[in-house]
Backbone as XML, in Angstrom:
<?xml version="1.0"?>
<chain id="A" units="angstrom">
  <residue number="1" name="UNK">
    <atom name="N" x="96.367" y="95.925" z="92.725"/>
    <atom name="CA" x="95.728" y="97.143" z="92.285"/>
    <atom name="C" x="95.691" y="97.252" z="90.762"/>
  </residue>
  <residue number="2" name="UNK">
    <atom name="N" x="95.725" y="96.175" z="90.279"/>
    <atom name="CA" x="95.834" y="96.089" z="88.464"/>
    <atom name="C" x="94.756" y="96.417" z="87.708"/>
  </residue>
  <residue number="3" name="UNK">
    <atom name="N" x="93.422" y="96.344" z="89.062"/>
    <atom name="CA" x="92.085" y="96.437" z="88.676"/>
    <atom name="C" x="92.149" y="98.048" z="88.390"/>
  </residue>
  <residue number="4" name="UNK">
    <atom name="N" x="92.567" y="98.969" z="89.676"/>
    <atom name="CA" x="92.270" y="100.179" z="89.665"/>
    <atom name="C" x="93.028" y="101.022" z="88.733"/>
  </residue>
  <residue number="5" name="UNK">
    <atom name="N" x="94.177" y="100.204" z="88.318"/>
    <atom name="CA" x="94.955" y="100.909" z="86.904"/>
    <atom name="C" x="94.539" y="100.979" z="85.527"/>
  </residue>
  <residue number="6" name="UNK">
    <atom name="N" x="93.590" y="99.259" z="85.539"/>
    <atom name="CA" x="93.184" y="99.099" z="84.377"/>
    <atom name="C" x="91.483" y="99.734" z="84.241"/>
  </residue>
  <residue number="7" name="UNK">
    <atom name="N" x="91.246" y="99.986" z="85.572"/>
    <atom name="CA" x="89.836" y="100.888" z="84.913"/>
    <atom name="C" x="89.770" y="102.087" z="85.508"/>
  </residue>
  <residue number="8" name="UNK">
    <atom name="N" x="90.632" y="102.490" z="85.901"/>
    <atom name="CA" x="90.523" y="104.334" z="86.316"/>
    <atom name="C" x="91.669" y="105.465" z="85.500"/>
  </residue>
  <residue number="9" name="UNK">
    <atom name="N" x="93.224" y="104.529" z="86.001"/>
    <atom name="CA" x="94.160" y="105.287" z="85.182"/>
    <atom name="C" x="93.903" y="105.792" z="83.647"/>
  </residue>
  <residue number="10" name="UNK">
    <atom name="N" x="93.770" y="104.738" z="83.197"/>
    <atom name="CA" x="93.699" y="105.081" z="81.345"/>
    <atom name="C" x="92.854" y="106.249" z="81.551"/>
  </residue>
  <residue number="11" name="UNK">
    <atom name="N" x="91.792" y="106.365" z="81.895"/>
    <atom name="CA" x="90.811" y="107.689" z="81.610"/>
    <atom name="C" x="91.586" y="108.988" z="82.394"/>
  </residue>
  <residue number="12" name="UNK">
    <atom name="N" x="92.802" y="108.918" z="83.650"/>
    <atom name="CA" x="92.571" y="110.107" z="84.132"/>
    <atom name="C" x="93.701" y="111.309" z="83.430"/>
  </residue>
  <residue number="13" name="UNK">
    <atom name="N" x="93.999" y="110.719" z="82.530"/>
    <atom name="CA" x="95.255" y="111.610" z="82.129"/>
    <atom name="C" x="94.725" y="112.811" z="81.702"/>
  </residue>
  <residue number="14" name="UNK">
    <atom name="N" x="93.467" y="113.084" z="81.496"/>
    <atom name="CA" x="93.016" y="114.841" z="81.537"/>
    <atom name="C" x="92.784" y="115.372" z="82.635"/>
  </residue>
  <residue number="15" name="UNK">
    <atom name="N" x="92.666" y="114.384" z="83.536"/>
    <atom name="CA" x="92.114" y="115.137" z="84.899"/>
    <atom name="C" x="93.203" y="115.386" z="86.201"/>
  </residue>
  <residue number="16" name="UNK">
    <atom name="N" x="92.922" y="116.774" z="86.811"/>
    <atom name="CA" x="93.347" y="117.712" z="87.628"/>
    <atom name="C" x="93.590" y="116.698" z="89.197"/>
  </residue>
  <residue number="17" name="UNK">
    <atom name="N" x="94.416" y="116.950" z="89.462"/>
    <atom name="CA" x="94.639" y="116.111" z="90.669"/>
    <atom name="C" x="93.658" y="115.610" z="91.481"/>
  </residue>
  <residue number="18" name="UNK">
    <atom name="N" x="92.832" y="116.820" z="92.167"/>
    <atom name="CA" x="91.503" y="116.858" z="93.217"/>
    <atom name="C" x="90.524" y="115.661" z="92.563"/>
  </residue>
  <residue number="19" name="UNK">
    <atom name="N" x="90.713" y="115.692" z="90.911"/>
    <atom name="CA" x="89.641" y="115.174" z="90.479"/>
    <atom name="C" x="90.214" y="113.474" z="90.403"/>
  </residue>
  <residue number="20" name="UNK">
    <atom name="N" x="91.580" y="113.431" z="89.783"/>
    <atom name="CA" x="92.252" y="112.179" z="90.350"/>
    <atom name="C" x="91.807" y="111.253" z="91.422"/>
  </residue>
  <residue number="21" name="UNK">
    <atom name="N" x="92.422" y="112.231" z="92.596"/>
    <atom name="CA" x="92.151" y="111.567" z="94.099"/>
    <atom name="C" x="90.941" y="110.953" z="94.155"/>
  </residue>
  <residue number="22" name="UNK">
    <atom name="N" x="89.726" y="111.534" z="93.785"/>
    <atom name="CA" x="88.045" y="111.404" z="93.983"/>
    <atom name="C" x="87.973" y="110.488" z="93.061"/>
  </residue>
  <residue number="23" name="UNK">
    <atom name="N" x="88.539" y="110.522" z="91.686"/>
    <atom name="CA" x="88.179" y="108.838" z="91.010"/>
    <atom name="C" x="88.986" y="107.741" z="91.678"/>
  </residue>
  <residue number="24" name="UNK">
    <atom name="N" x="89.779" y="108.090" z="92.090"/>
    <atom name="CA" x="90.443" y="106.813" z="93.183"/>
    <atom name="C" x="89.645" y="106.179" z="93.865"/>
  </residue>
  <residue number="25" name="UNK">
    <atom name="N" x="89.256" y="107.392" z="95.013"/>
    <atom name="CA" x="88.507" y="107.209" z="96.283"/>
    <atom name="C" x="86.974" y="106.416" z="95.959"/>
  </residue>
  <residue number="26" name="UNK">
    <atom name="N" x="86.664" y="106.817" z="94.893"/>
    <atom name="CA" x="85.352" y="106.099" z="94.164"/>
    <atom name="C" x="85.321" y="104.645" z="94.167"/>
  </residue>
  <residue number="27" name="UNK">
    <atom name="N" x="87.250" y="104.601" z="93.480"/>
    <atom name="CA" x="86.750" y="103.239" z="92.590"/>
    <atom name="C" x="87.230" y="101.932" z="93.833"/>
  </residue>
  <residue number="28" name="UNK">
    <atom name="N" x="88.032" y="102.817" z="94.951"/>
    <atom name="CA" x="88.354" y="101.963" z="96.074"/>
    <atom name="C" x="87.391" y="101.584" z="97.069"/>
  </residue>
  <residue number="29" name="UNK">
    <atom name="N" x="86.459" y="102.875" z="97.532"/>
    <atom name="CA" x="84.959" y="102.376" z="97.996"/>
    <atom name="C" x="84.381" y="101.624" z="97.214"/>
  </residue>
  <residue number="30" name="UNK">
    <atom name="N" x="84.205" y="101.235" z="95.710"/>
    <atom name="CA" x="83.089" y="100.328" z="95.038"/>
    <atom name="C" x="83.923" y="98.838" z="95.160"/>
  </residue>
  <residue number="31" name="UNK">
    <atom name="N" x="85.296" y="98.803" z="95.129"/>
    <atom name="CA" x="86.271" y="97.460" z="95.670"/>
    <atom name="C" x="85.794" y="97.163" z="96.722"/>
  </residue>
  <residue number="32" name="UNK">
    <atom name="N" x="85.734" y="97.898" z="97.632"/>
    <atom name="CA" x="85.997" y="97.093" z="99.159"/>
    <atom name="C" x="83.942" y="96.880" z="99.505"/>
  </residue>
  <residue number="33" name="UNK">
    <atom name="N" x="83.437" y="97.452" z="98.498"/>
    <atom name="CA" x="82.294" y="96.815" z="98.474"/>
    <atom name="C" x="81.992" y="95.554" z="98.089"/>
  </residue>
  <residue number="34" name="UNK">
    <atom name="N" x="82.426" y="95.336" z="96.836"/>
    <atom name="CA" x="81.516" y="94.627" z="96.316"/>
    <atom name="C" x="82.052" y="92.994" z="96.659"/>
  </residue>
  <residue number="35" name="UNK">
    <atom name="N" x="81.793" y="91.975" z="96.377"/>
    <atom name="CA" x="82.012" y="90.366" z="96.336"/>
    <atom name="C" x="83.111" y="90.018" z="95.900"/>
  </residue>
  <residue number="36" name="UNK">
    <atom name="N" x="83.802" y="89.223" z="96.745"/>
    <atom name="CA" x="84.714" y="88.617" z="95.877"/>
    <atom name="C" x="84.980" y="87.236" z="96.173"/>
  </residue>
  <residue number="37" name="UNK">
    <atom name="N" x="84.919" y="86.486" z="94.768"/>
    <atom name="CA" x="85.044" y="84.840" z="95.236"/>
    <atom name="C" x="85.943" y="84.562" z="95.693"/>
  </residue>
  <residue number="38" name="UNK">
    <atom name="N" x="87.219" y="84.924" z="95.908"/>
    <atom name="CA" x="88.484" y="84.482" z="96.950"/>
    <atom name="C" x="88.125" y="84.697" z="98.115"/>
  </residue>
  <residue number="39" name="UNK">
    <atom name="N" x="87.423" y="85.633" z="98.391"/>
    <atom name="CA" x="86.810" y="85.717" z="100.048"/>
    <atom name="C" x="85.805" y="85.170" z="100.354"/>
  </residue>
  <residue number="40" name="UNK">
    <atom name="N" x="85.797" y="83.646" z="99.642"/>
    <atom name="CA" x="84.289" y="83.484" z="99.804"/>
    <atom name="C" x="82.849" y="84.309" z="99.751"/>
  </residue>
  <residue number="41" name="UNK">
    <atom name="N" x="82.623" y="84.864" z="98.623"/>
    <atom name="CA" x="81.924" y="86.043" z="98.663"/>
    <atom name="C" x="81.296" y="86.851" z="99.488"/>
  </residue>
  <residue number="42" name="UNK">
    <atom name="N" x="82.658" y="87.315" z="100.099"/>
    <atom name="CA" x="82.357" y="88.245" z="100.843"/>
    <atom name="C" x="82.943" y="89.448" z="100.704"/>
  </residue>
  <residue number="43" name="UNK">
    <atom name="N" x="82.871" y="90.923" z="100.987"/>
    <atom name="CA" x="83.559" y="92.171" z="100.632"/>
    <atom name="C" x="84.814" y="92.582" z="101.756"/>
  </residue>
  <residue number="44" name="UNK">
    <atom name="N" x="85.852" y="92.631" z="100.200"/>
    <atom name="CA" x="87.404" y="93.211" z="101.854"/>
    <atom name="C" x="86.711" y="93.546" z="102.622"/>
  </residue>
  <residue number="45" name="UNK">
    <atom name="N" x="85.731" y="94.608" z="103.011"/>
    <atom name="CA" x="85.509" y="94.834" z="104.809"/>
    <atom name="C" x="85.125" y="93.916" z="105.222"/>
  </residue>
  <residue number="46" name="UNK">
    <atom name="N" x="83.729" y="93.258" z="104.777"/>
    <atom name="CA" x="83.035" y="92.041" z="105.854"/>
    <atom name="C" x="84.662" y="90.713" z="106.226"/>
  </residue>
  <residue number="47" name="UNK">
    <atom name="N" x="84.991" y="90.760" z="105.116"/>
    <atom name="CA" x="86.246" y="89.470" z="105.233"/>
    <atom name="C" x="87.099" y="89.699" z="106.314"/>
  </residue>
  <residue number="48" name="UNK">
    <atom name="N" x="87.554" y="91.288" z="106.490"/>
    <atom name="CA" x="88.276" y="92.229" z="108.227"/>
    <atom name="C" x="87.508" y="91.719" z="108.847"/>
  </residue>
  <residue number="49" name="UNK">
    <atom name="N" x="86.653" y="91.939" z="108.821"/>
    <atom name="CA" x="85.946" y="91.922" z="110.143"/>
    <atom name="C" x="85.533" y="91.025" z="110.457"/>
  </residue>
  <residue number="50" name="UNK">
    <atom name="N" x="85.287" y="89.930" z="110.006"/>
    <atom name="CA" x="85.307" y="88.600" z="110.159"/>
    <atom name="C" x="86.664" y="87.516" z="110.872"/>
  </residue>
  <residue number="51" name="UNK">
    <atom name="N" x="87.558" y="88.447" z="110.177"/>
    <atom name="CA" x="89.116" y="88.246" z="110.441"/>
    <atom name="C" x="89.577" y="88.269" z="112.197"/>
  </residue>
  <residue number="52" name="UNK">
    <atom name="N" x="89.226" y="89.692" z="111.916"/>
    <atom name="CA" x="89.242" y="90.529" z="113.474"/>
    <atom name="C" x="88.269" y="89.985" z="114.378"/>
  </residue>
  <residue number="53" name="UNK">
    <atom name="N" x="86.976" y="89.364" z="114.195"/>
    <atom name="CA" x="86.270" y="88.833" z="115.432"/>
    <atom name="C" x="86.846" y="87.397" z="115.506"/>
  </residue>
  <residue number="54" name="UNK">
    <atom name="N" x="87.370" y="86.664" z="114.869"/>
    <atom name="CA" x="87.739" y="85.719" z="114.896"/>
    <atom name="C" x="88.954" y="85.367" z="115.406"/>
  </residue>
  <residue number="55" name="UNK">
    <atom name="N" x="90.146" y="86.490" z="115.611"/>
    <atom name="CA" x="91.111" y="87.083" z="115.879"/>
    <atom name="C" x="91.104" y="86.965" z="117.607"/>
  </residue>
  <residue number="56" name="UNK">
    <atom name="N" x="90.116" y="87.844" z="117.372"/>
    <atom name="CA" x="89.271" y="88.267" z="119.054"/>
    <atom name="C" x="89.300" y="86.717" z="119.976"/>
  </residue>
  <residue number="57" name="UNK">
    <atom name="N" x="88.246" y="85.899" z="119.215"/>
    <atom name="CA" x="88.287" y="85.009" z="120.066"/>
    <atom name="C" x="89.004" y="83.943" z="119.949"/>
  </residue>
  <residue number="58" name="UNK">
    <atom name="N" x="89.958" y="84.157" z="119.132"/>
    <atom name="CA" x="91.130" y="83.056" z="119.727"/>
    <atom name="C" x="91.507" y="83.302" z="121.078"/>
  </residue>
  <residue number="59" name="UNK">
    <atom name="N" x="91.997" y="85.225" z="121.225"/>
    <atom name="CA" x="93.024" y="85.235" z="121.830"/>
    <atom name="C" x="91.842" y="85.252" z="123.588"/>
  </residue>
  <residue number="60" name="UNK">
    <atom name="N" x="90.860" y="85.257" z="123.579"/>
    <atom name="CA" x="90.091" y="85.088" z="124.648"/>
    <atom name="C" x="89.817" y="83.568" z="124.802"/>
  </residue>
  <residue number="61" name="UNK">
    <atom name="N" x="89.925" y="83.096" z="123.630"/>
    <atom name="CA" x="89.610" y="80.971" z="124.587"/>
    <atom name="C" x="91.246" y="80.633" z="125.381"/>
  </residue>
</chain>
């Protein structure tokens, strides 16, 4: 989470908790969006879920 410290924290030290939480929640939806070359560019969710169907059919062969 070094990402979300180094580009959200520094800015929130004026801001009110509610408003905190919501730059969090922002900058963690635009993470689990976007590409990442360790996942073979793919996004934390697609990489789950890829995980999890694959998961699936182990335990069914």
């Amino acid at each position: 989470m070094a990402g979300l410290e180094r580009e959200t924290m520094h800015r929130m030290l004026a801001l009110t908790m509610s408003q905190a939480r919501l730059e969090k929640f922002r900058w963690l939806t635009y993470y689990n969006a976007r590409r990442h070359n360790a996942l073979s560019y793919l996004s934390p969710m697609e990489f789950e879920q890829q995980h999890h169907r694959i998961a699936k059919l182990l335990l069914v062969a």
